[in-house]
C-alpha angles and dihedrals in degrees: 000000000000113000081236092052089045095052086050092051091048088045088061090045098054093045080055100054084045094047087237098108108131107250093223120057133170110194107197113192143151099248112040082202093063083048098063100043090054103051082043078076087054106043099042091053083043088051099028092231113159137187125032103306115116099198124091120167082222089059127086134181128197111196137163119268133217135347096318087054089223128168095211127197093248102071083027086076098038087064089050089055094044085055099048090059123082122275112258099208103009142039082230134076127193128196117198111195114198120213090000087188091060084068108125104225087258096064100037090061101049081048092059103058081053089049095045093045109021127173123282099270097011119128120190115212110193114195116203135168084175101045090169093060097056104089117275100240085051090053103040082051089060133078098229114218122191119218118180118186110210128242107280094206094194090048078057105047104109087044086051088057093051094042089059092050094052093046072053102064098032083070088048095057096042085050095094092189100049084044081063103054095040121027089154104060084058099059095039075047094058095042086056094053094050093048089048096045095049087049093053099050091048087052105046096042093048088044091048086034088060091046101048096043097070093056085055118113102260088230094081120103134226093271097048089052088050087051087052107051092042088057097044092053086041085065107044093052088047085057097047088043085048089052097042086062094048094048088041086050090045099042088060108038096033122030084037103093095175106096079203100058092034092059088040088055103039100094094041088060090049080050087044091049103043094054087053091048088054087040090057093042087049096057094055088065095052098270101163106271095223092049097052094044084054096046089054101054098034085054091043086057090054084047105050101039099040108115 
């Protein structure tokens, strides 16, 4: 955990312990996973749960369900109607909305008369990896809080690896001598590295999927799970595609000591970036992961060794 994120965390708990904490909060952050395990801090002192359960009658999730990874109205409204009934442990009650940018507007706007006028007691916790796609009244009636997760550099070991191959064969394609003697090793290159980088994201996200699932609340169904795990692997191939453009940025404009080629490759790198930056947009709306992967790298070969 980051010392800002760390300074945040301290600020709420100290608005706890003062009674002063807003009722309504939207955390934004890069890992949803990091998110809610730090509001988990906040609720259980709010709640005085101790040990390791993670159930509290006084304690409600709203999540996205199924393939589409949708908060519907429906269960929108059952957690208004949770919150408007008396605690049952505690004279608190704390919601924990999931995702909060995967509400339909519907939803949205039943949840906003709750977050304007919430319950006596009652404190709203909005986790979001994408804050600019919640809608706009729901964020101006939160306080935002920004929590970043440093790097953890042995959980990214096998990305590191890849990273430097493709920095590898970046160099190859902008060697024009070396283009000249071998067209073929590139394209067998690029091929590797999507394989690679398909295989990585499958394995990190099932690995961190297993993981997260059994500190889940036992209450979810099977729909809310798939929408889980979805998300969470959603989120670990939108921070690998996040570092593959740094390293890409910082591979041209860094380690590139040549002003020349530096000035020759500048706009290839602007062409390189912007169809990562479609690819990325294409995959949150259920683009097959494989084929956009491909397309990336097949189009970045065009790109680099394009005269």
């Amino acid at each position: 955990m980051s010392s800002v994120a760390q300074e945040r965390l301290a600020s709420l708990d100290q608005r706890i312990e003062s009674g002063k904490l807003h009722h309504g909060l939207l955390f934004r952050g890069n890992d949803l996973r990091f998110l809610e395990s730090s509001v988990s801090k906040l609720y259980r002192k709010i709640l005085g749960i101790n040990g390791d359960t993670v159930d509290h009658p006084d304690l409600f999730h709203l999540r996205p369900t199924g393939k589409a990874r949708i908060i519907t109205v429906e269960k929108t409204r059952a957690l208004m109607s949770d919150l408007y009934r008396s605690g049952n442990q505690s004279k608190y009650k704390v919601a924990i909305i999931h995702e909060a940018d995967r509400m339909r507007k519907e939803a949205a706007n039943a949840f906003l008369k709750t977050l304007e006028e919430p319950p006596e007691g009652t404190y709203l916790f909005l986790l979001t990896t994408r804050p600019y796609s919640i809608l706009p009244t729901i964020r101006s009636r939160s306080l935002l809080v920004r929590l970043e997760q440093d790097s953890n550099q042995e959980d990214q070991q096998e990305l590191t690896e890849w990273l430097i191959k493709y920095k590898e064969w970046i160099a190859l394609l902008l060697n024009r001598e070396k283009l000249k003697q071998d067209r073929a090793n590139p394209v067998f290159m690029a091929y590797g590295l999507i394989e690679s980088l398909v295989s990585l994201i499958k394995s990190t996200a099932d690995t961190l999927a297993k993981e997260a699932v059994k500190n889940l609340s036992q209450d979810l169904d099977e729909k809310e799970k798939d929408a889980y795990e979805s998300g969470l692997r959603r989120g670990i191939r939108s921070n690998m595609l996040k570092q593959i453009s740094d390293h890409t940025r910082n591979f041209v404009t860094t380690d590139q000591q040549d002003i020349h080629l530096l000035e020759r490759n500048g706009q290839k790198l602007a062409r390189v970036i912007k169809k990562l930056e479609r690819i990325t947009g294409l995959l949150e709306v259920n683009l097959k992961e494989d084929s956009a992967l491909e397309d990336f790298l097949l189009s970045s070969l065009r790109i680099w060794s394009a005269k």
